[in-house]
PyMOL Python script that loads the backbone (N, CA, C, O; Angstrom):
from pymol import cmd

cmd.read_pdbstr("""\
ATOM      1  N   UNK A   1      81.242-105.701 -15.905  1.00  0.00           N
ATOM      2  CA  UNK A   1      81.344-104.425 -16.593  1.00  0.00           C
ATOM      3  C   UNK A   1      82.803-104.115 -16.949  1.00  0.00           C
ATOM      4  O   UNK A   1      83.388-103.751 -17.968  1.00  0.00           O
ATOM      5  N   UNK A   2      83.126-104.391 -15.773  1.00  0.00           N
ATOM      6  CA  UNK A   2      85.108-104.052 -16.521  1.00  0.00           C
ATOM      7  C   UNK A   2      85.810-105.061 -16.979  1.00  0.00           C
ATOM      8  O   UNK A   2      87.027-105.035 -17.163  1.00  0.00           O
ATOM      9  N   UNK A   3      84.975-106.120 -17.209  1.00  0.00           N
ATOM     10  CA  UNK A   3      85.175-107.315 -18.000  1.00  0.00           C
ATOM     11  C   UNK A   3      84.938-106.626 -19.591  1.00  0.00           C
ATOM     12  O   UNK A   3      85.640-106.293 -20.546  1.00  0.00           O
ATOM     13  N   UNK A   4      84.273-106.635 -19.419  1.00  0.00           N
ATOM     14  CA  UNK A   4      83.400-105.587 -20.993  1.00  0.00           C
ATOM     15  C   UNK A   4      84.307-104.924 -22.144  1.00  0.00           C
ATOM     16  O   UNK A   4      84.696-105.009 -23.309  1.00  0.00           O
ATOM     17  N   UNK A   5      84.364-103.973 -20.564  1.00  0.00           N
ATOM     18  CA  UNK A   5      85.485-102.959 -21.213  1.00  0.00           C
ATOM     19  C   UNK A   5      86.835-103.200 -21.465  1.00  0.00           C
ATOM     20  O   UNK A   5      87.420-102.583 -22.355  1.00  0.00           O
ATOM     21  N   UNK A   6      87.415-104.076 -20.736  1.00  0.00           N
ATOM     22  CA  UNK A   6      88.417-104.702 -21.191  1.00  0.00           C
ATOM     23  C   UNK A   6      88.719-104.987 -22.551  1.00  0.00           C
ATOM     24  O   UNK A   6      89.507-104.498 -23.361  1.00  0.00           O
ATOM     25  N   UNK A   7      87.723-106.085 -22.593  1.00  0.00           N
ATOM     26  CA  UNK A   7      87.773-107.073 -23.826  1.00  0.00           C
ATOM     27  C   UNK A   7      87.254-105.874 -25.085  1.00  0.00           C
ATOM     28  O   UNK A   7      87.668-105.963 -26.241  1.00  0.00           O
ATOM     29  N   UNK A   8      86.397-104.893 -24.679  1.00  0.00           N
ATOM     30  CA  UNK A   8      86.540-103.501 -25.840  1.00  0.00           C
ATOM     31  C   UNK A   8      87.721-103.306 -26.148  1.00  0.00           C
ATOM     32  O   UNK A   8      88.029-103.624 -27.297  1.00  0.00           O
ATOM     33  N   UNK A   9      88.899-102.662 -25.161  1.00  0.00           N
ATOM     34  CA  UNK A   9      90.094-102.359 -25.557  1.00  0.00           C
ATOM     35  C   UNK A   9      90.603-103.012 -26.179  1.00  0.00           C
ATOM     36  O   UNK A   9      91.134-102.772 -27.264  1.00  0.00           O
ATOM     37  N   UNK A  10      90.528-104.116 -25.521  1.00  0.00           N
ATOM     38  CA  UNK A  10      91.356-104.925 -26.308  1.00  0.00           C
ATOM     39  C   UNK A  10      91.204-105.583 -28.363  1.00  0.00           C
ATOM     40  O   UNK A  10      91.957-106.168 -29.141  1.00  0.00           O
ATOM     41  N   UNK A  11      89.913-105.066 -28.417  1.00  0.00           N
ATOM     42  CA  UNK A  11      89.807-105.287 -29.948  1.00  0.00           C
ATOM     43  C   UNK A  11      90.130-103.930 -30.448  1.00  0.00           C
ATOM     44  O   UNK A  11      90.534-103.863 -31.609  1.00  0.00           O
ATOM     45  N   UNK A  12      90.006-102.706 -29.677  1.00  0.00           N
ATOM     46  CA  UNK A  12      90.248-101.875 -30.728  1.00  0.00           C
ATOM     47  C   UNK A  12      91.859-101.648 -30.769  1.00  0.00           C
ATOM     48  O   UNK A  12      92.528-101.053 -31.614  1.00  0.00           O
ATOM     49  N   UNK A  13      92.328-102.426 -29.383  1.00  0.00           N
ATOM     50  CA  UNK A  13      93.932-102.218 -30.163  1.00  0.00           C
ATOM     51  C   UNK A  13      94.355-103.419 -31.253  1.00  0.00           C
ATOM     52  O   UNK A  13      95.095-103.240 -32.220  1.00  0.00           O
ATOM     53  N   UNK A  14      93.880-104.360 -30.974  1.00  0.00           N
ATOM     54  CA  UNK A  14      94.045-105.631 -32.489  1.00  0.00           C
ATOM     55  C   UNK A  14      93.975-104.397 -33.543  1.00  0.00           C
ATOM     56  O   UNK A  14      94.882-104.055 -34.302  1.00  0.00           O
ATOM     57  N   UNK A  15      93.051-103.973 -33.451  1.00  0.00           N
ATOM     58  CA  UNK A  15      92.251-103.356 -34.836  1.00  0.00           C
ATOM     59  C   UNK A  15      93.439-102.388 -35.326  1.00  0.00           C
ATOM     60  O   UNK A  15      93.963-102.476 -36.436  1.00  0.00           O
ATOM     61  N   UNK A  16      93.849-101.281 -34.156  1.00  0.00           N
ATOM     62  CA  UNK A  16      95.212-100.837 -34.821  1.00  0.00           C
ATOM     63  C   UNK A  16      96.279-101.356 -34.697  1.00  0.00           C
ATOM     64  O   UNK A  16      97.267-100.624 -34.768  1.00  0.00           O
ATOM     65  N   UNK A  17      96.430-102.583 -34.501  1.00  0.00           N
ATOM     66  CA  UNK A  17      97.738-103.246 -34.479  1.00  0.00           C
ATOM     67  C   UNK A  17      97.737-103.947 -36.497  1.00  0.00           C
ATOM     68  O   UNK A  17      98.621-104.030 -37.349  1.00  0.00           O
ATOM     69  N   UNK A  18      96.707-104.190 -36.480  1.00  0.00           N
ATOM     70  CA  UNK A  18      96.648-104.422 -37.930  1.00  0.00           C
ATOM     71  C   UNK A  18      96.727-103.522 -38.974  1.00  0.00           C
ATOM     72  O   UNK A  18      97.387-103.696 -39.998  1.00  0.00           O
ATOM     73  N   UNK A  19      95.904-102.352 -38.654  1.00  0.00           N
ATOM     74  CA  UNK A  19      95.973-101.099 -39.427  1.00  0.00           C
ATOM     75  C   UNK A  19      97.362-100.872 -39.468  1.00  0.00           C
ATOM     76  O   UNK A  19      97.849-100.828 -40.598  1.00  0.00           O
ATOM     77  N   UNK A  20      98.452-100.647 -38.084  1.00  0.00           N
ATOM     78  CA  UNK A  20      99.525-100.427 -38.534  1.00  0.00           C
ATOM     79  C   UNK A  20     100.449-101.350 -39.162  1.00  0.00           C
ATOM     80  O   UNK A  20     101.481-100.820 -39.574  1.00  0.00           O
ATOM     81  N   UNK A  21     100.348-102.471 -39.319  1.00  0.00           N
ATOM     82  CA  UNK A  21     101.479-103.255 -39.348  1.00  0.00           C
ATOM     83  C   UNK A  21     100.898-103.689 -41.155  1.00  0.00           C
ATOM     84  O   UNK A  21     101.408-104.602 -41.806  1.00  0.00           O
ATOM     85  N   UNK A  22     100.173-103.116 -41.481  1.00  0.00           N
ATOM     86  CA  UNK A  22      99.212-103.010 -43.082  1.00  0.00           C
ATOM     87  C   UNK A  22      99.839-101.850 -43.678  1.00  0.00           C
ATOM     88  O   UNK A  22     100.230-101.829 -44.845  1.00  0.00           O
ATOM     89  N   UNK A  23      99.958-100.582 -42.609  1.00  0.00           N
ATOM     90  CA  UNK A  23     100.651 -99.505 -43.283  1.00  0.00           C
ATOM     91  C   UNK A  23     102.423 -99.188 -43.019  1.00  0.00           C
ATOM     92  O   UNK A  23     102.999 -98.148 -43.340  1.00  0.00           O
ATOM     93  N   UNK A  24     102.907-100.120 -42.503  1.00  0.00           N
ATOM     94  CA  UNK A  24     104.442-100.623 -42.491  1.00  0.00           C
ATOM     95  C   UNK A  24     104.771-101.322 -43.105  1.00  0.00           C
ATOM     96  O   UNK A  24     105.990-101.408 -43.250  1.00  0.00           O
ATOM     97  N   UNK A  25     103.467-102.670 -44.179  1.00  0.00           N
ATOM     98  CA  UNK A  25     104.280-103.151 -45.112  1.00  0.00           C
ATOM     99  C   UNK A  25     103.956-102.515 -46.710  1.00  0.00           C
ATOM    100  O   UNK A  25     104.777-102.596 -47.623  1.00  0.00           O
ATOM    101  N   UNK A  26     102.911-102.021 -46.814  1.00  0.00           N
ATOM    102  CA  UNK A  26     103.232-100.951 -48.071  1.00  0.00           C
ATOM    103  C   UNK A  26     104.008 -99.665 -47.987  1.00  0.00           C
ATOM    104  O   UNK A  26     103.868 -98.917 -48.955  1.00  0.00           O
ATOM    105  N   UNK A  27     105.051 -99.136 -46.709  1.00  0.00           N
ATOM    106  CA  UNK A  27     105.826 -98.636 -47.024  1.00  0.00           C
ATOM    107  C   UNK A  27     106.933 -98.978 -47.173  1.00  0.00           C
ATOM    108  O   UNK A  27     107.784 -98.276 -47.719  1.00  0.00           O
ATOM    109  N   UNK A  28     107.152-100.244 -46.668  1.00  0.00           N
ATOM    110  CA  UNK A  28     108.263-101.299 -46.904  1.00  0.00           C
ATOM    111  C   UNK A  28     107.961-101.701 -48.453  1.00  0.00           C
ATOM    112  O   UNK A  28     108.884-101.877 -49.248  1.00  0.00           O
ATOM    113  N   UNK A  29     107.113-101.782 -48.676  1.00  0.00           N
ATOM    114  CA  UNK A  29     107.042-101.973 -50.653  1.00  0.00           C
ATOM    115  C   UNK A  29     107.680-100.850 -51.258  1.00  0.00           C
ATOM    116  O   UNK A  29     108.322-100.958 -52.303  1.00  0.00           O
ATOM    117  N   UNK A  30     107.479 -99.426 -50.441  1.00  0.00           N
ATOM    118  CA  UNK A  30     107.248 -98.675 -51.994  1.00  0.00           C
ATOM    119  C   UNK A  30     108.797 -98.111 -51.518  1.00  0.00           C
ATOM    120  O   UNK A  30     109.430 -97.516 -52.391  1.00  0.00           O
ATOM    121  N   UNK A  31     109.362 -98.255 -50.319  1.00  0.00           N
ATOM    122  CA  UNK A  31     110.810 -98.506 -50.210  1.00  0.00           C
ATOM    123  C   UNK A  31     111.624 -99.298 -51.019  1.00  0.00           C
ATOM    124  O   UNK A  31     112.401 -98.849 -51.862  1.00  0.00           O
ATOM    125  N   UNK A  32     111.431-100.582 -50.742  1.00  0.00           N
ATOM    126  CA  UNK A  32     111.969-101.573 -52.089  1.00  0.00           C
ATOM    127  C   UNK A  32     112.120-101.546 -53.556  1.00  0.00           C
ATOM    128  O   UNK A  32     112.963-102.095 -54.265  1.00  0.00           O
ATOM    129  N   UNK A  33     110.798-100.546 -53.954  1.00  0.00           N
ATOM    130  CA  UNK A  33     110.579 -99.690 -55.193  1.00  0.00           C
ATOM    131  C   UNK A  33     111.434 -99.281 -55.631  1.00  0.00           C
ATOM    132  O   UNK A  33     111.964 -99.782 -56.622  1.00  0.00           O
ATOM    133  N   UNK A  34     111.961 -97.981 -54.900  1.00  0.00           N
ATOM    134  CA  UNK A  34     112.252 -97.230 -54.934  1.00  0.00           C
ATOM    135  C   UNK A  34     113.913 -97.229 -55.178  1.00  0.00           C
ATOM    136  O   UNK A  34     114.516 -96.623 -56.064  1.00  0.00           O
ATOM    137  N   UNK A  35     114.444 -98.045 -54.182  1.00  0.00           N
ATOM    138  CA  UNK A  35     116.101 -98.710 -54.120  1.00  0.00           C
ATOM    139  C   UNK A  35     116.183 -99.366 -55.290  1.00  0.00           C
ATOM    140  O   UNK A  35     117.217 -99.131 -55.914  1.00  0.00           O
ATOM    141  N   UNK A  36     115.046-100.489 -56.036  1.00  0.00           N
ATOM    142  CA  UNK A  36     114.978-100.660 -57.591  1.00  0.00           C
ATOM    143  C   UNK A  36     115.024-100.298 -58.580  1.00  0.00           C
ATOM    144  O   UNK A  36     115.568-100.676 -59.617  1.00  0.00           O
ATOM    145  N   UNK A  37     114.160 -99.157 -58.177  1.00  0.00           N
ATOM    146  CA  UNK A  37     114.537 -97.618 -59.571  1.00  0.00           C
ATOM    147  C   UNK A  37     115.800 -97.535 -59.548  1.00  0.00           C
ATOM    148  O   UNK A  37     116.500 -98.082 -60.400  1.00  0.00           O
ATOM    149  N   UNK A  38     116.440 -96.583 -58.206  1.00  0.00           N
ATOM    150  CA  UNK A  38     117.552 -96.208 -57.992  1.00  0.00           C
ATOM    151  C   UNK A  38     118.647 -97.842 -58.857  1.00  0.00           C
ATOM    152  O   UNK A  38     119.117 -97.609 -59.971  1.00  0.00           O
ATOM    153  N   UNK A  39     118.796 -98.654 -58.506  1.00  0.00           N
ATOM    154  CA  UNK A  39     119.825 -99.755 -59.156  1.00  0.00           C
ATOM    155  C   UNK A  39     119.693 -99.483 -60.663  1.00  0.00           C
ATOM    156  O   UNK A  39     120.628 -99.254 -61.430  1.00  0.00           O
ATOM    157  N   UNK A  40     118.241 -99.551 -61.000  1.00  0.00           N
ATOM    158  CA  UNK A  40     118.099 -99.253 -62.736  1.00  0.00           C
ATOM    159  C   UNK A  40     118.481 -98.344 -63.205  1.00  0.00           C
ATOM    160  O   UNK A  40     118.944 -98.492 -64.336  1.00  0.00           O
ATOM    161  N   UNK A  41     118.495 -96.674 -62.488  1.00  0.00           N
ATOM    162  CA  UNK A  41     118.824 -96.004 -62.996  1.00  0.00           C
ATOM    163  C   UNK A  41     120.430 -95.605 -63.249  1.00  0.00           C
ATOM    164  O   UNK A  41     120.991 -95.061 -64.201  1.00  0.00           O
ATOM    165  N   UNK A  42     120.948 -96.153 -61.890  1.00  0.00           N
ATOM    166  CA  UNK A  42     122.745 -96.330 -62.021  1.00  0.00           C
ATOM    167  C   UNK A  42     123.124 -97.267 -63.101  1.00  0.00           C
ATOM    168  O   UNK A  42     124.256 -96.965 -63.477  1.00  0.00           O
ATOM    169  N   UNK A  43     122.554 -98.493 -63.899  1.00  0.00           N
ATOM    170  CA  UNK A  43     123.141 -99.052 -64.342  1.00  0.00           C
ATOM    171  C   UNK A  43     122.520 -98.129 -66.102  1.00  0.00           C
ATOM    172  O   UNK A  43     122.969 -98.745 -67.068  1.00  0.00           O
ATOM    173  N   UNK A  44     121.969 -97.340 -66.361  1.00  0.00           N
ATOM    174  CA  UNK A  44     121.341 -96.411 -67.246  1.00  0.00           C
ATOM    175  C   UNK A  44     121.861 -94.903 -66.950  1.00  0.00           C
ATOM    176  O   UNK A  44     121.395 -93.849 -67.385  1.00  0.00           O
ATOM    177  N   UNK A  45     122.779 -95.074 -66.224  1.00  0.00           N
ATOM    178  CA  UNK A  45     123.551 -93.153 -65.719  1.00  0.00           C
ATOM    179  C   UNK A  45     123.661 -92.170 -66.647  1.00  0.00           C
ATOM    180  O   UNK A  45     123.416 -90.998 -66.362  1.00  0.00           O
ATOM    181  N   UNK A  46     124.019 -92.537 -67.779  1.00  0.00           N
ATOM    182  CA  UNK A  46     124.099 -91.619 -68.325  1.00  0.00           C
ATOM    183  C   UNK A  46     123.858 -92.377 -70.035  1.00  0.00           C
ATOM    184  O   UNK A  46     124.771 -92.798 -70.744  1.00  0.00           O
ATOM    185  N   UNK A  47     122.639 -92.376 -70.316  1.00  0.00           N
ATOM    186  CA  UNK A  47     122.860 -92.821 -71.740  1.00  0.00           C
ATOM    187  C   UNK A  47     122.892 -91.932 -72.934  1.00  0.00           C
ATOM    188  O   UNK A  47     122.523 -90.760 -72.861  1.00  0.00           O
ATOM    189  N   UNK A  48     123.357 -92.510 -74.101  1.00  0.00           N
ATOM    190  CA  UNK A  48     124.245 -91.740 -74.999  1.00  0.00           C
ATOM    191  C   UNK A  48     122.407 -91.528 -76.083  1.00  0.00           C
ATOM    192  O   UNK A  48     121.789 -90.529 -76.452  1.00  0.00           O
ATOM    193  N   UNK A  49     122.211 -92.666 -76.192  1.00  0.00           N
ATOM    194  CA  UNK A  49     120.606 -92.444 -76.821  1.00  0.00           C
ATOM    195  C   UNK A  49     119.644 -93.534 -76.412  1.00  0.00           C
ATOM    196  O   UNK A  49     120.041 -94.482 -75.736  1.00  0.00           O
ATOM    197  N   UNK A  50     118.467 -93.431 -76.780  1.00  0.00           N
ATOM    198  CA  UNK A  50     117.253 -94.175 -76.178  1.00  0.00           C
ATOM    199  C   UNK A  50     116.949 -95.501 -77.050  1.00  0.00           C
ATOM    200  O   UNK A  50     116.661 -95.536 -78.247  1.00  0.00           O
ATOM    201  N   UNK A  51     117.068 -96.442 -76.269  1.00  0.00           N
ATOM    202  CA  UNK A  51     117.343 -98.304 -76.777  1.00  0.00           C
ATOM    203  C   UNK A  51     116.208 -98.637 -76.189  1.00  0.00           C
ATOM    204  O   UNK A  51     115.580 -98.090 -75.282  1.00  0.00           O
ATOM    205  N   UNK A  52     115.929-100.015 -77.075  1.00  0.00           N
ATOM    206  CA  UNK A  52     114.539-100.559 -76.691  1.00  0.00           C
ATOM    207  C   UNK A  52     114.975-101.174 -75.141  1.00  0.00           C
ATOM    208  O   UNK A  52     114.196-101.548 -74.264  1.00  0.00           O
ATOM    209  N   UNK A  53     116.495-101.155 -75.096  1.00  0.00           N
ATOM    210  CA  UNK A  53     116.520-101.864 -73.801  1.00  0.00           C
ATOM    211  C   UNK A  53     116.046-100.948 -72.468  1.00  0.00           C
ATOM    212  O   UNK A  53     115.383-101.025 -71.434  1.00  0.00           O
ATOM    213  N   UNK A  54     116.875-100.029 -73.259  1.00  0.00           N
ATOM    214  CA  UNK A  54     116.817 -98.740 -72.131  1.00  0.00           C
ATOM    215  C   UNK A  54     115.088 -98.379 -71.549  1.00  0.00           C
ATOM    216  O   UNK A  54     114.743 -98.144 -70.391  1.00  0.00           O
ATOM    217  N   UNK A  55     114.187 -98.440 -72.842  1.00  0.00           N
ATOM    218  CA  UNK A  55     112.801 -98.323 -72.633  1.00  0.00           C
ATOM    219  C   UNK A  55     112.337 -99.918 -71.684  1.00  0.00           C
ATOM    220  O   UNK A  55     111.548 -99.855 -70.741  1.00  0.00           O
ATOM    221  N   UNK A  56     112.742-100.771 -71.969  1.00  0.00           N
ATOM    222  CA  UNK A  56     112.663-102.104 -71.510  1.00  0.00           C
ATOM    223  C   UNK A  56     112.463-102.314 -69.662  1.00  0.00           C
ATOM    224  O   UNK A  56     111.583-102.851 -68.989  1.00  0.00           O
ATOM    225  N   UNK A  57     114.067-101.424 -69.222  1.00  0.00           N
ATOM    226  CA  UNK A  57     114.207-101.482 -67.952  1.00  0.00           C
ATOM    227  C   UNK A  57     113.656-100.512 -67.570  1.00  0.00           C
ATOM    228  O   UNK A  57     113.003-100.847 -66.582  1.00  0.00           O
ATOM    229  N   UNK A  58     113.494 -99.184 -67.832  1.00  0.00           N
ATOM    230  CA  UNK A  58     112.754 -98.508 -66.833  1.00  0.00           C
ATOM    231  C   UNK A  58     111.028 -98.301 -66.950  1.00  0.00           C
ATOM    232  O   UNK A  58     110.409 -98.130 -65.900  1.00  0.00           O
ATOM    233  N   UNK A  59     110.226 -98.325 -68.374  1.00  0.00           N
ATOM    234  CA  UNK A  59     109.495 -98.128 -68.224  1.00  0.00           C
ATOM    235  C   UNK A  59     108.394 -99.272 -68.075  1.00  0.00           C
ATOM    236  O   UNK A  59     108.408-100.243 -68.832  1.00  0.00           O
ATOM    237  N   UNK A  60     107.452 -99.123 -67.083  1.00  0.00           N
ATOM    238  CA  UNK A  60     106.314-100.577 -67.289  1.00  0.00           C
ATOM    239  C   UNK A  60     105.665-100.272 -68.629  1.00  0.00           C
ATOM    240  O   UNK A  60     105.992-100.975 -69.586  1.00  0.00           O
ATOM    241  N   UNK A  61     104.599 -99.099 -68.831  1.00  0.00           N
ATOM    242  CA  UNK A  61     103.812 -98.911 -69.456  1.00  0.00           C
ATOM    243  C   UNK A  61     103.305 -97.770 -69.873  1.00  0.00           C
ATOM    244  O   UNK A  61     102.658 -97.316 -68.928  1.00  0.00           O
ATOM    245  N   UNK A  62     103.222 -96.719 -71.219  1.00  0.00           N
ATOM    246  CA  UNK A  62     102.598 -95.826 -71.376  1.00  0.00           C
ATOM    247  C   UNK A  62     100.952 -95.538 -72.120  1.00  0.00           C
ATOM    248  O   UNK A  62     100.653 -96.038 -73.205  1.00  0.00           O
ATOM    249  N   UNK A  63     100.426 -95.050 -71.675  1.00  0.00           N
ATOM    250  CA  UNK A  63      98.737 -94.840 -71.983  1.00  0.00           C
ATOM    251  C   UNK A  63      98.998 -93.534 -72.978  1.00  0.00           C
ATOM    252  O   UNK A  63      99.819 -92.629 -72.831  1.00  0.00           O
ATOM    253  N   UNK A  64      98.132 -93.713 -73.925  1.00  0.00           N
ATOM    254  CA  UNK A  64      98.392 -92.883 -74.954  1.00  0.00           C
ATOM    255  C   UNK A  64      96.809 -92.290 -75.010  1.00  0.00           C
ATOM    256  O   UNK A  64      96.168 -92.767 -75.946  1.00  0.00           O
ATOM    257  N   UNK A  65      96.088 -91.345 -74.179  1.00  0.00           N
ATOM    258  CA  UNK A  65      94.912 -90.717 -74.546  1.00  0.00           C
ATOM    259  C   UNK A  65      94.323 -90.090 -76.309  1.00  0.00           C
ATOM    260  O   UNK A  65      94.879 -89.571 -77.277  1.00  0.00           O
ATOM    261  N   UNK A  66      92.888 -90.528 -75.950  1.00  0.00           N
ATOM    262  CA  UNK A  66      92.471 -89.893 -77.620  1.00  0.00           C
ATOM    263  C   UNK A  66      93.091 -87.888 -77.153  1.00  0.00           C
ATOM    264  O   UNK A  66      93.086 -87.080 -76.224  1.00  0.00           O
ATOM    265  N   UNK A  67      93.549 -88.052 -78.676  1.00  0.00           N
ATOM    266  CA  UNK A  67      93.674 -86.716 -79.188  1.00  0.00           C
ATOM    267  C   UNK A  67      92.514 -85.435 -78.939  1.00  0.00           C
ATOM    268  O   UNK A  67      91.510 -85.877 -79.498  1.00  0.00           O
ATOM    269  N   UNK A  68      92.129 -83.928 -78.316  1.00  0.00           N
ATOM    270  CA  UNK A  68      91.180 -83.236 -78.688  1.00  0.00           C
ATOM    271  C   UNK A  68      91.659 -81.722 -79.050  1.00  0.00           C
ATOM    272  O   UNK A  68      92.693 -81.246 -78.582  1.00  0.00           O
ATOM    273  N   UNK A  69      91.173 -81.326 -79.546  1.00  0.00           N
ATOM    274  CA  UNK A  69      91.635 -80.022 -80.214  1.00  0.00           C
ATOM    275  C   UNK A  69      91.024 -78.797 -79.028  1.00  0.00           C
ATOM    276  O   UNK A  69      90.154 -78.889 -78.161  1.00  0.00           O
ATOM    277  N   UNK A  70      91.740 -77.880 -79.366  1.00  0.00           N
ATOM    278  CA  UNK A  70      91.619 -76.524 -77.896  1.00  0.00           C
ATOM    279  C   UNK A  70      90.989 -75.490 -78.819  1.00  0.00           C
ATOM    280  O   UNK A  70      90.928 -75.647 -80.039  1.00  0.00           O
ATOM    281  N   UNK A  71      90.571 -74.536 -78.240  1.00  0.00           N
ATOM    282  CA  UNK A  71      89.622 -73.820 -78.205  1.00  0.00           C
ATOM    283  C   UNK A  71      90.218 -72.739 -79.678  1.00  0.00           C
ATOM    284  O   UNK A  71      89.393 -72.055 -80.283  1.00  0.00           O
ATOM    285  N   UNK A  72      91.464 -72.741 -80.015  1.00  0.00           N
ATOM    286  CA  UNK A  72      92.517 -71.917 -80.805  1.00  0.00           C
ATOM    287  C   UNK A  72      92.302 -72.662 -82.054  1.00  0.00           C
ATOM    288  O   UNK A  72      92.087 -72.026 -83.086  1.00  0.00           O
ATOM    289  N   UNK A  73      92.356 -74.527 -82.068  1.00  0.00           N
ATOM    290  CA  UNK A  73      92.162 -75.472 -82.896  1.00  0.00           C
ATOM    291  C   UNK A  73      93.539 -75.905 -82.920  1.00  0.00           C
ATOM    292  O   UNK A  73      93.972 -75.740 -84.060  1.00  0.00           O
ATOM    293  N   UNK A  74      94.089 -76.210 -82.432  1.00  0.00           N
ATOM    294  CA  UNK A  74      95.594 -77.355 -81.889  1.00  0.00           C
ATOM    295  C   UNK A  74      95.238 -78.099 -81.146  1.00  0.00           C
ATOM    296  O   UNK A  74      94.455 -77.853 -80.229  1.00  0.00           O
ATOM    297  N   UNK A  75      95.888 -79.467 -81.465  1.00  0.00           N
ATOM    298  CA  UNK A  75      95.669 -80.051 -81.283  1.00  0.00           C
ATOM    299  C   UNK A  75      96.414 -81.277 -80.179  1.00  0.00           C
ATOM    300  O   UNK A  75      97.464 -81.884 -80.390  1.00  0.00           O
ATOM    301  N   UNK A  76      95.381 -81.418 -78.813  1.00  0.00           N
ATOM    302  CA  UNK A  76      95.882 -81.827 -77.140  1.00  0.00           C
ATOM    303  C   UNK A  76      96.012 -83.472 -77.521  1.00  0.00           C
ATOM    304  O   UNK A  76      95.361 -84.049 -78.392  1.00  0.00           O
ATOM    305  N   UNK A  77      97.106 -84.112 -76.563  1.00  0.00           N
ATOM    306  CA  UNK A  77      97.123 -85.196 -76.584  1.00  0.00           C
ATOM    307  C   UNK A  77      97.583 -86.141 -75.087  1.00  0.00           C
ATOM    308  O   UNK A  77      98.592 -86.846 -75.092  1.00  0.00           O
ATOM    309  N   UNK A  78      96.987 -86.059 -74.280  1.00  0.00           N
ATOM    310  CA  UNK A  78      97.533 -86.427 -72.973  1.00  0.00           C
ATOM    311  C   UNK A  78      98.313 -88.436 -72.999  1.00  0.00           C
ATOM    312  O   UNK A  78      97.812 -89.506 -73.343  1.00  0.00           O
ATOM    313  N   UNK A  79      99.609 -88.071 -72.475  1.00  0.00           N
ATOM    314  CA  UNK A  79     100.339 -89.389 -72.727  1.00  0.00           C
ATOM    315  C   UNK A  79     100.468 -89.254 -71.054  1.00  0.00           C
ATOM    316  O   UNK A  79     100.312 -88.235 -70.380  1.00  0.00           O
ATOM    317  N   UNK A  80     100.878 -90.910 -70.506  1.00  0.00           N
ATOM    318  CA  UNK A  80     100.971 -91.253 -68.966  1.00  0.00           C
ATOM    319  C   UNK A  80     101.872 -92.242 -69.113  1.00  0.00           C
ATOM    320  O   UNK A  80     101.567 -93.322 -69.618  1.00  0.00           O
ATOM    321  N   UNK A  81     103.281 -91.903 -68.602  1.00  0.00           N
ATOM    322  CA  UNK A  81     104.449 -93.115 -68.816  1.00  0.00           C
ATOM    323  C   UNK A  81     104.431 -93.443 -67.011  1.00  0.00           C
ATOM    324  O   UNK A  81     104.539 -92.603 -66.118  1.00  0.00           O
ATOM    325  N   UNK A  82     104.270 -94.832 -66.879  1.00  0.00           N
ATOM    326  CA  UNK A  82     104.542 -95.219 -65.704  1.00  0.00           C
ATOM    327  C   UNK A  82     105.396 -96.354 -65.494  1.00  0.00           C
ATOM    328  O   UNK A  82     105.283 -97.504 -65.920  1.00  0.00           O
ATOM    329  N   UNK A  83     106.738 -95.548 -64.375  1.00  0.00           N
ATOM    330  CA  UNK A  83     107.848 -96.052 -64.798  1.00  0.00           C
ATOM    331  C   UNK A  83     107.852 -97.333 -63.693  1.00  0.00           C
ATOM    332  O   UNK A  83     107.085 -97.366 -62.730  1.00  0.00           O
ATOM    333  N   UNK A  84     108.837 -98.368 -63.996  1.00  0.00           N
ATOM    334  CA  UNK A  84     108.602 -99.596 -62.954  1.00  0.00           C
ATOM    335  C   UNK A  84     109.358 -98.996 -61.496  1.00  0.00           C
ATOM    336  O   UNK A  84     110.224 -98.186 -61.169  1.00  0.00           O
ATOM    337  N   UNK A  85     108.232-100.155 -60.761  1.00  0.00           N
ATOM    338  CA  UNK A  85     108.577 -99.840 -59.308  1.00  0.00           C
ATOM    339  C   UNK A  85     108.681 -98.204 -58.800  1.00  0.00           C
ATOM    340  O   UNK A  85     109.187 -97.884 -57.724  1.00  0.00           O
ATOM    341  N   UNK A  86     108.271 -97.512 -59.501  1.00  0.00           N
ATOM    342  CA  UNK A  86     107.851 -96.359 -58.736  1.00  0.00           C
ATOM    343  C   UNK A  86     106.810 -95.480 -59.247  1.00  0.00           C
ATOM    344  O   UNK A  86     106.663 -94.284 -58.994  1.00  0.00           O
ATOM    345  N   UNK A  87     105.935 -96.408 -60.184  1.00  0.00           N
ATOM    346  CA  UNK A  87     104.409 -95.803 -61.115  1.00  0.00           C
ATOM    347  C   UNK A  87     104.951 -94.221 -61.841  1.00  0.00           C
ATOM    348  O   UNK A  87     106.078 -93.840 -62.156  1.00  0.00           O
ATOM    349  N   UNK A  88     103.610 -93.554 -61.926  1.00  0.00           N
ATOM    350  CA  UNK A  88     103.026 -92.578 -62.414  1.00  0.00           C
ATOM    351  C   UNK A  88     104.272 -91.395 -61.716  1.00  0.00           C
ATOM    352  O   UNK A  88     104.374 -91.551 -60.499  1.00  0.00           O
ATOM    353  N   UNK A  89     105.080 -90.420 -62.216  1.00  0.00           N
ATOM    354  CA  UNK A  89     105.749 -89.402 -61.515  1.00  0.00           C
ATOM    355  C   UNK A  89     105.400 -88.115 -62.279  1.00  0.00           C
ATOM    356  O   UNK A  89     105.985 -87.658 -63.261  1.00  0.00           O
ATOM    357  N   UNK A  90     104.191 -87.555 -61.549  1.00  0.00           N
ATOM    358  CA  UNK A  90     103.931 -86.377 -62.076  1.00  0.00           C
ATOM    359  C   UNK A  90     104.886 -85.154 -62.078  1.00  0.00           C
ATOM    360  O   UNK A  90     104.535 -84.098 -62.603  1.00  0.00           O
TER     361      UNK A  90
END
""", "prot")
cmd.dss("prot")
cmd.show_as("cartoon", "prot")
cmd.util.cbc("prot")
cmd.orient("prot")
């Protein structure tokens, strides 16, 4: 019986030994991210106007939603720029 229970404990600490060491390396990612932005954005400090390069290094990708018109009749257009190594910044 306390053989049993032992060998219980002992999987449910595996179990969070994995859970944690799963959620220490995606914050170690989005750390690394983040110090990446930061380098891109120092070497982009202060720009004078907007270059394909400039779009190049910081942004991955923007989603351009269909167009719908509001209730007044103007017309909505939802855009989503997600910038590298640190996604979506609402």
């Amino acid at each position: 019986m306390l053989s049993q229970k032992y060998q219980q404990e002992q999987d449910e600490q595996e179990t969070k030994i994995q859970t944690l060491t799963a959620r220490l390396d995606e914050s170690r990612q989005q750390t690394e991210g983040v110090e990446k932005w930061i380098d891109l954005l120092r070497q982009f400090s202060s720009p004078t106007e907007l270059t394909a390069e400039l779009l190049n290094a910081l942004v991955e990708k923007i989603l351009v939603h269909e167009a719908t018109k509001d209730e007044d009749g103007s017309r909505v257009q939802e855009v989503e720029i997600f910038y590298r190594f640190v996604g979506k910044i609402d």
